[in-house]
C-alpha positions in Angstrom: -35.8 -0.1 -23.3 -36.8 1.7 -20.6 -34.5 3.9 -18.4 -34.3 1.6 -15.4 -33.1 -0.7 -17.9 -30.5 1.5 -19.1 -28.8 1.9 -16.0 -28.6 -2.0 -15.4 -25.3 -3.2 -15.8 -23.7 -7.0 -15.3 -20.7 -5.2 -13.9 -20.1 -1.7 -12.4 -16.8 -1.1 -11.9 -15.8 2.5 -9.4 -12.9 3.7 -10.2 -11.2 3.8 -13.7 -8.1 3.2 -12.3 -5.2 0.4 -12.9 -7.4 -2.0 -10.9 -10.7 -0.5 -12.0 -10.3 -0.8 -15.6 -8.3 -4.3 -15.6 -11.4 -5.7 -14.0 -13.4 -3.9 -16.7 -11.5 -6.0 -19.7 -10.9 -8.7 -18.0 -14.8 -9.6 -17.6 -15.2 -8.3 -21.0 -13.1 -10.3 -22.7 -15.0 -13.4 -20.7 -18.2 -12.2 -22.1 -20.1 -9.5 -19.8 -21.5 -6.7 -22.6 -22.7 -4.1 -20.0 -20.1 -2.5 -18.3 -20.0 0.5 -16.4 -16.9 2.3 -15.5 -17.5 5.3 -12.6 -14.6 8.1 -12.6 -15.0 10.8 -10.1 -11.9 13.0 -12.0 -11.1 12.7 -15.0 -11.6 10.0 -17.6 -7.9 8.2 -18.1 -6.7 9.8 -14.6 -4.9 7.4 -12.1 -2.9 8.1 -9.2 -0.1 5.9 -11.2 0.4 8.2 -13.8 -0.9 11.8 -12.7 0.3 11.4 -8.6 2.6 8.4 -8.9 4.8 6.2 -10.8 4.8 7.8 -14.2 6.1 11.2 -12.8 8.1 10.2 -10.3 10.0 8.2 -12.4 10.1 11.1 -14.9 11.9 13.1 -11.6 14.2 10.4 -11.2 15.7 10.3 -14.8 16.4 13.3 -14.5 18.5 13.1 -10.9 20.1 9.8 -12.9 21.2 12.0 -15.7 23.0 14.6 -13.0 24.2 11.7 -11.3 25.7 10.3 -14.7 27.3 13.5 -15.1 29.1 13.9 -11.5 30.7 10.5 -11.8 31.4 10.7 -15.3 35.2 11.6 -14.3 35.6 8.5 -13.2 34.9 7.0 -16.7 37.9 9.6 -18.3 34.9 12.3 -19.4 35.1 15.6 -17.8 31.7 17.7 -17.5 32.0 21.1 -16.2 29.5 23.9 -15.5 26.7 20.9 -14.0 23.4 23.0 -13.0 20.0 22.2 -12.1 16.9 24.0 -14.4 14.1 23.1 -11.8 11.2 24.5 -13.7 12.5 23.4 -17.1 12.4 19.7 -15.0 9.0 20.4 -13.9 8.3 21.7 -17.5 9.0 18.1 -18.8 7.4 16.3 -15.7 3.8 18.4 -16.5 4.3 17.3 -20.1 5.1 14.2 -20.2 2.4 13.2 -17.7 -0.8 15.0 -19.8 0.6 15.1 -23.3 1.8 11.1 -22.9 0.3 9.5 -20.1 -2.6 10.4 -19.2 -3.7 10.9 -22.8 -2.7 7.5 -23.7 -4.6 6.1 -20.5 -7.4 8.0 -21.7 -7.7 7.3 -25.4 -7.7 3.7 -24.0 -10.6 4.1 -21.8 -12.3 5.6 -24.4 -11.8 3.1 -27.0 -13.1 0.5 -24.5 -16.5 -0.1 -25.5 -17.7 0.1 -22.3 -19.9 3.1 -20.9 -18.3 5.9 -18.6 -19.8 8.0 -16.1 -17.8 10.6 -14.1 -18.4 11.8 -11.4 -18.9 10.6 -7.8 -20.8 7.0 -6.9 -22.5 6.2 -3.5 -24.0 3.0 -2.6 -27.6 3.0 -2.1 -28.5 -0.3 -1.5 -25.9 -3.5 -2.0 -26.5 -3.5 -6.1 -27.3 0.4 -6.3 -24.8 3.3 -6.8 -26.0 6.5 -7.3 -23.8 9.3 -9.5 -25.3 12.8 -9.0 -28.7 12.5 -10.1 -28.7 9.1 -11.8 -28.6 5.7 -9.6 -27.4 2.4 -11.7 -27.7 -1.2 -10.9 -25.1 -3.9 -11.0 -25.4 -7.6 -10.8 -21.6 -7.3 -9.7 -20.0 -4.0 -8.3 -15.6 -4.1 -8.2 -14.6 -1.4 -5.3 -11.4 0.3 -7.1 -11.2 3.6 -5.3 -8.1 3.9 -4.5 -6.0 5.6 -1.7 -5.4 8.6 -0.1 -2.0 10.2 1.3 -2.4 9.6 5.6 -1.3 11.8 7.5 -1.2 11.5 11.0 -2.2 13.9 13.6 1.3 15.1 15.2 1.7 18.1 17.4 1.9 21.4 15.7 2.1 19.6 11.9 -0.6 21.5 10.6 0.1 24.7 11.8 3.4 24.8 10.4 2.8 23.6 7.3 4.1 20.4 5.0 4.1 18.8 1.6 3.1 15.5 0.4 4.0 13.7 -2.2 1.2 14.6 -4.3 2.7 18.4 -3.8 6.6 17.6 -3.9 5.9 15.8 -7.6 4.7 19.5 -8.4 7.4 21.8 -6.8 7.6 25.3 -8.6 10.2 26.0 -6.0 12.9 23.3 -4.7 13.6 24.0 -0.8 17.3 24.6 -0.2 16.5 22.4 2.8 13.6 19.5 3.5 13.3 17.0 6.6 11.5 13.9 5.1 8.5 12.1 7.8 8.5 8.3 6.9 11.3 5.5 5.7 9.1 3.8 3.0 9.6 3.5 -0.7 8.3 6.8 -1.4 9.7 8.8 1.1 13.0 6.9 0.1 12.5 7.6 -3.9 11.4 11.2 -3.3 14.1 11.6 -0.2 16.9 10.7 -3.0 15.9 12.8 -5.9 15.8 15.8 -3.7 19.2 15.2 -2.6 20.0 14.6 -6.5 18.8 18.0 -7.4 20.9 19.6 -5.0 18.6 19.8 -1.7 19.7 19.4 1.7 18.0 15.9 3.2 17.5 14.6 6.6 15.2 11.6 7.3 13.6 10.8 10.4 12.8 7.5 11.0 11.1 5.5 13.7 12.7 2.2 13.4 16.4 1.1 13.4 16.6 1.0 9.6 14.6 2.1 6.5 12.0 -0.3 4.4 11.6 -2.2 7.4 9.1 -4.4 5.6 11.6 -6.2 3.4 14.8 -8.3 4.0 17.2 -6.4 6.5 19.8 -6.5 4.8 18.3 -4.0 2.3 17.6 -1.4 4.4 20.7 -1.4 6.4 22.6 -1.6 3.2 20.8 1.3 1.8 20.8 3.5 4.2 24.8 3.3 4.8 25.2 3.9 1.1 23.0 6.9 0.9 24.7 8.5 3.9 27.7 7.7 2.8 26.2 9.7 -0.7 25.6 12.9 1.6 21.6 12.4 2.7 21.1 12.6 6.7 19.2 9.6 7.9 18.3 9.5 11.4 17.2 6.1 12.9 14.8 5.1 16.0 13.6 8.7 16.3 10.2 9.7 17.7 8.8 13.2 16.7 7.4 15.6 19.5 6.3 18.8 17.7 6.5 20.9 15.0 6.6 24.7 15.3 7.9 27.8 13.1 11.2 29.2 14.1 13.9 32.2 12.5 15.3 28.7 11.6 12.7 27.7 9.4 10.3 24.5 10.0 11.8 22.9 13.1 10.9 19.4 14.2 11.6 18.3 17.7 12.1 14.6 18.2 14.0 12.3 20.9 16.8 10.1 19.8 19.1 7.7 22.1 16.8 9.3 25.0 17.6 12.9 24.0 15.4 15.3 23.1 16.8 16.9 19.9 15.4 19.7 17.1 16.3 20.2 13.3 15.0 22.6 11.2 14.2 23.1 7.1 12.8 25.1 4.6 9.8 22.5 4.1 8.8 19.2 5.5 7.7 15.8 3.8 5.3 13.6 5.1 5.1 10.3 4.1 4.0 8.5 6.4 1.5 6.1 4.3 -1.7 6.0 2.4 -5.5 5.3 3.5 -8.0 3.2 1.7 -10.2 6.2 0.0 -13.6 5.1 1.4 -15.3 8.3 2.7 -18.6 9.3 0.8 -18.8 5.4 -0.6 -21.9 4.9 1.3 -20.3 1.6 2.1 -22.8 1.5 5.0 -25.8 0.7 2.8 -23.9 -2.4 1.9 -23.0 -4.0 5.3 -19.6 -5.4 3.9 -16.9 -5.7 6.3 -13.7 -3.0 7.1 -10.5 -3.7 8.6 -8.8 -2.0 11.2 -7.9 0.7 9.1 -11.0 1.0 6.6 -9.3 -1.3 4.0 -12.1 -3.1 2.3 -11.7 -7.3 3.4 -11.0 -9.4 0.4 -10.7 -13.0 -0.7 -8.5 -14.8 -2.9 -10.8 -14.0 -5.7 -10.9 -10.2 -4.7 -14.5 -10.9 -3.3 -15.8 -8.9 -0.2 -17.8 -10.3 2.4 -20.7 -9.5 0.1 -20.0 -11.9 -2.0 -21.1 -9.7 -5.7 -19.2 -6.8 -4.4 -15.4 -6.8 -5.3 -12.6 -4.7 -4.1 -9.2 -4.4 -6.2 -5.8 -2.0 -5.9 -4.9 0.2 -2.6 -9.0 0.1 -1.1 -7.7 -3.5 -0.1 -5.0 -2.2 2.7 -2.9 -5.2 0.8 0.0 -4.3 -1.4 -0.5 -0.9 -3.1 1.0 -1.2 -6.0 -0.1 -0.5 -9.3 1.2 -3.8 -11.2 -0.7 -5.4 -8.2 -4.0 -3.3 -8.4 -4.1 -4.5 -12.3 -3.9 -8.5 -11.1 -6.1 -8.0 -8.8 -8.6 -6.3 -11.2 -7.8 -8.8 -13.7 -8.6 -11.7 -10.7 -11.6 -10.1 -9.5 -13.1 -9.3 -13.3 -12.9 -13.0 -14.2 -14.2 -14.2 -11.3 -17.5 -11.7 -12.0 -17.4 -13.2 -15.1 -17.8 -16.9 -13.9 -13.9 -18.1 -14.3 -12.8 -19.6 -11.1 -9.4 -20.8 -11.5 -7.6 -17.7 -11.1 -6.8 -16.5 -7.6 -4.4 -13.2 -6.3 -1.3 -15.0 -5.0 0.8 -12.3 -3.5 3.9 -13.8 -3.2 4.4 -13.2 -7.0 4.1 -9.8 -6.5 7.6 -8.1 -6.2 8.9 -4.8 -5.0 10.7 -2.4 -6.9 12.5 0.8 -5.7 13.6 3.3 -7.8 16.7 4.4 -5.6 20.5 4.0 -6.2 21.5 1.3 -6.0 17.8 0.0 -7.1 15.9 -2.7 -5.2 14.1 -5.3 -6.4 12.4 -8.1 -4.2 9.9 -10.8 -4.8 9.0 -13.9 -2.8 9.6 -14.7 1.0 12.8 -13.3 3.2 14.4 -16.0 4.9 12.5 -15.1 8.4 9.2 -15.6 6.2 10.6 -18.8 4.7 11.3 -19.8 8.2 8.2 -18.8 9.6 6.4 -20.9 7.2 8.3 -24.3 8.8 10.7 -24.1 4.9 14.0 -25.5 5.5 16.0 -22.9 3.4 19.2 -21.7 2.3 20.3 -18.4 1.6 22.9 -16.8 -0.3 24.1 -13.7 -1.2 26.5 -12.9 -3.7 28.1 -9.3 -3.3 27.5 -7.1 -7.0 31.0 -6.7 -7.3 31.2 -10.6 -8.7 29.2 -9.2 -11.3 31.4 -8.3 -14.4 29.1 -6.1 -15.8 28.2 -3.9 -12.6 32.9 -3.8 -12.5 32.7 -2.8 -16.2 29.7 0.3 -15.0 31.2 1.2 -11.8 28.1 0.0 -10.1 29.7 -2.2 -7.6 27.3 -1.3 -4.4 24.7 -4.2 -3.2 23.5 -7.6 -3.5 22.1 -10.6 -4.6 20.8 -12.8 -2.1 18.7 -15.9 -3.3 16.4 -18.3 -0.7 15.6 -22.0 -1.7 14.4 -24.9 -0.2 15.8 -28.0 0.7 16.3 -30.7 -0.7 14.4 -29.7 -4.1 16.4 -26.1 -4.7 12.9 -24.5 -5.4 13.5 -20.8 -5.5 11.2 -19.1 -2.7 12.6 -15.7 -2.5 15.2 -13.1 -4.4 16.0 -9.8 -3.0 18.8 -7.6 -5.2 19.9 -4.5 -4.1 22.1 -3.0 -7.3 22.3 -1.5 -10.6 18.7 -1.6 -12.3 17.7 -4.2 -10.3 14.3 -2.7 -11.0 14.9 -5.0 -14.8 16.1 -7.8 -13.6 13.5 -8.4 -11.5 11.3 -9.0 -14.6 14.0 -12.1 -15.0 13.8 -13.4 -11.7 9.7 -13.1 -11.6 9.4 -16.0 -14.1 11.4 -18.5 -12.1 9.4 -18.1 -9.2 6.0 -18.2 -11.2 7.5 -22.0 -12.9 8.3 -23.0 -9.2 12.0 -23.2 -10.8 15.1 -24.4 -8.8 18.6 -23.0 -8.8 19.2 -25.9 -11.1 16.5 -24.4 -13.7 18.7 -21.3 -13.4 21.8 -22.8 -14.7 20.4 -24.5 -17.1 19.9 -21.5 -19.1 22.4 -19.9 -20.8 22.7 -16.2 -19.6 24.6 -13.3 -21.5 28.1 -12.3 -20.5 28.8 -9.8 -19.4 25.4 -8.4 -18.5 23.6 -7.8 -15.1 20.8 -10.7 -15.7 23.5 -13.5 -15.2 23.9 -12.2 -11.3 21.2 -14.6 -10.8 23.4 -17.8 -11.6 25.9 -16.5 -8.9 23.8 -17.6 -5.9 22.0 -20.4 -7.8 25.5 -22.2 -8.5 26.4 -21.8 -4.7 23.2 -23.0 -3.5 23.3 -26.0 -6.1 26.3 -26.9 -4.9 25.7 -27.0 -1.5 22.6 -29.0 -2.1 24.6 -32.0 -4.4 27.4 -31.6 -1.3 25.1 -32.5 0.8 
């Protein structure tokens, strides 16, 4: 076999990401033998669990734990003496993310069976990437470069100096003080565990509420309960400049028609992520880029070039890793000649690492409506919840949207103690196509925080027989 031959693949997949390498094993296990996977850092890196979830998360348990510790009077325990080790917290961040991981992600890969290349790919023709010297053909290319942090071009920004959340997962020094850019899920999870650890927050936001992008009532609920916690959120602000003062890092921003300043030790942006297409060479292949260089998919993950496929936060779509690995795992069988499966987003849910925690899936009612659905809503406060009573976790929601006449669930949106788990209850209901009637047919345990999805279910049934 000749070297041409080689370097012919039936798939090439760039990117050994979540979305990369689910298309990988997904058209393997359909058949394809020769499978490339492309990795421009290292082999088992992904921005999930080096820049992401996995160490974020790791943050978090560690602001939980504190948090345990300052309410734990309420519960008859008495902690005294309650300090922050930053660098042993970092110590067990850096740790956790190579020793566990990463090396777990990589020992996969490895044991894949499929060939690796790192380094960086550019397309040279439509089927033709070429990785440093070396160019490699593929009957069928996936597109699973990721994103990168955006950040936007504001007045004086650069020369004063800011941190991302690639940098604030990595602190060696926690700010006594930080003003956070941004009101999404990651400004709000990293915004929280800063205020956890004992730093001063203020967020600016641009529009009247934070997570503007799901149901209202979330992100007005939140953001009284996290000022009523201590953090600063300012609402409907729009920045000016950014400058050095004796102060610190001041930003200048008008609010209610005033122009106002407040300064920090260090600044967050997070202000959203860009599709990471630069050096692609996506040029050579003529497919088609949205408004904001997000590759243009269909159902199947196909680009306008039909053999080319584009999977994870490339897409512009929803940016999430559990979402990058369907979409992978959609756009790998379809490579592989299986048609029937297609990306249906309204089964992928939100989840927000917080306190209380979100968790969303499905369609708000404004959605519902939008789509001509005759719906009801309703939303059962937490504290009808015995177990959240018995855990002192009282704070939130449960608010459940179904159809009339049939009861079919179309949307559920909990705001409330772990409602990052019980979201992995409600997902299957809304996969079946289940009613509120499916609900209470099964029998839930009492007392545990699962069973708050009967609540709404037997108010919504009972409308629906009143009726």
């Amino acid at each position: 076999m000749g070297d041409t031959d080689k370097n012919r693949y039936e798939l090439i997949c760039i990117g050994s990401g979540s979305g990369g390498f689910s298309a990988a094993m997904a058209a393997k296990a359909e058949g394809m033998k020769k499978i490339l996977l492309i990795e421009k850092r290292r082999v088992g890196y992904s921005l999930c669990t080096n820049e992401g979830c996995m160490p974020s998360k790791t943050l978090l348990a560690s602001a939980s734990v504190k948090r345990t510790f300052e309410e734990s009077p309420n519960f008859g325990i008495t902690a005294s003496d309650l300090q922050v080790n930053w660098s042993t917290v970092q110590k067990r961040v850096r740790t956790l993310v190579e020793d566990d991981f990463f090396a777990a992600r990589r020992e996969a890969i490895l044991n894949a069976s499929v060939d690796i290349v790192e380094g960086s790919a550019s397309f040279t023709d439509p089927h033709t990437v070429q990785v440093g010297d070396n160019r490699y053909t593929g009957e069928k290319i996936v597109i699973a470069t990721g994103s990168t942090v955006d950040v936007p071009p504001l007045h004086g920004l650069k020369e004063t100096g800011y941190i991302t959340s690639d940098e604030a997962l990595y602190l060696e020094h926690l700010p006594s003080s930080l003003i956070v850019i941004g009101s999404g899920y990651i400004a709000l999870e990293l915004g929280y565990l800063f205020h956890m650890v004992g730093v001063e927050v203020t967020m600016l936001v641009r529009s009247p509420r934070v997570l503007r992008r799901l149901d209202p009532d979330i992100g007005f609920e939140l953001q009284d309960l996290l000022r009523r916690d201590g953090m600063n959120i300012l609402t409907e602000t729009q920045l000016k400049s950014f400058t050095h003062t004796d102060k610190g890092k001041e930003v200048r921003f008008v609010q209610d028609g005033e122009e106002k300043a407040i300064s920090a030790e260090e600044i967050m942006v997070n202000t959203g992520r860009r599709p990471t297409i630069d050096g692609l060479g996506l040029e050579n292949t003529g497919l088609l880029l949205g408004e904001k260089g997000e590759i243009e998919v269909n159902d199947y993950m196909q680009t306008s070039i039909p053999h080319l496929y584009a999977v994870g936060d490339v897409t512009g779509k929803a940016g999430l890793v559990y979402a990058a690995t369907m979409e992978g795992k959609v756009a790998g069988l379809h490579a592989a000649g299986k048609r029937e499966t297609k990306m249906n987003y309204d089964l992928v849910s939100n989840i927000i690492f917080s306190h209380p925690e979100i968790g969303t899936v499905g369609l708000t009612e404004a959605e519902a409506k939008a789509r001509g659905l005759d719906v009801i809503t309703v939303k059962t406060p937490m504290d009808y919840i015995g177990k959240a009573v018995a855990i002192g976790e009282i704070d939130g929601f449960v608010k459940m949207i179904a159809e009339r006449p049939s009861g079919r669930i179309v949307g559920l949106h909990i705001l409330g103690p772990h409602a990052t788990d019980i979201m992995q209850i409600a997902l299957p209901h809304l996969y079946h196509n289940d009613t509120v009637f499916d609900v209470l047919n099964i029998p839930y345990p009492h007392p545990t925080l699962g069973e708050a999805l009967s609540y709404p279910a037997e108010d919504i049934a009972d409308e629906l027989t009143a009726t």
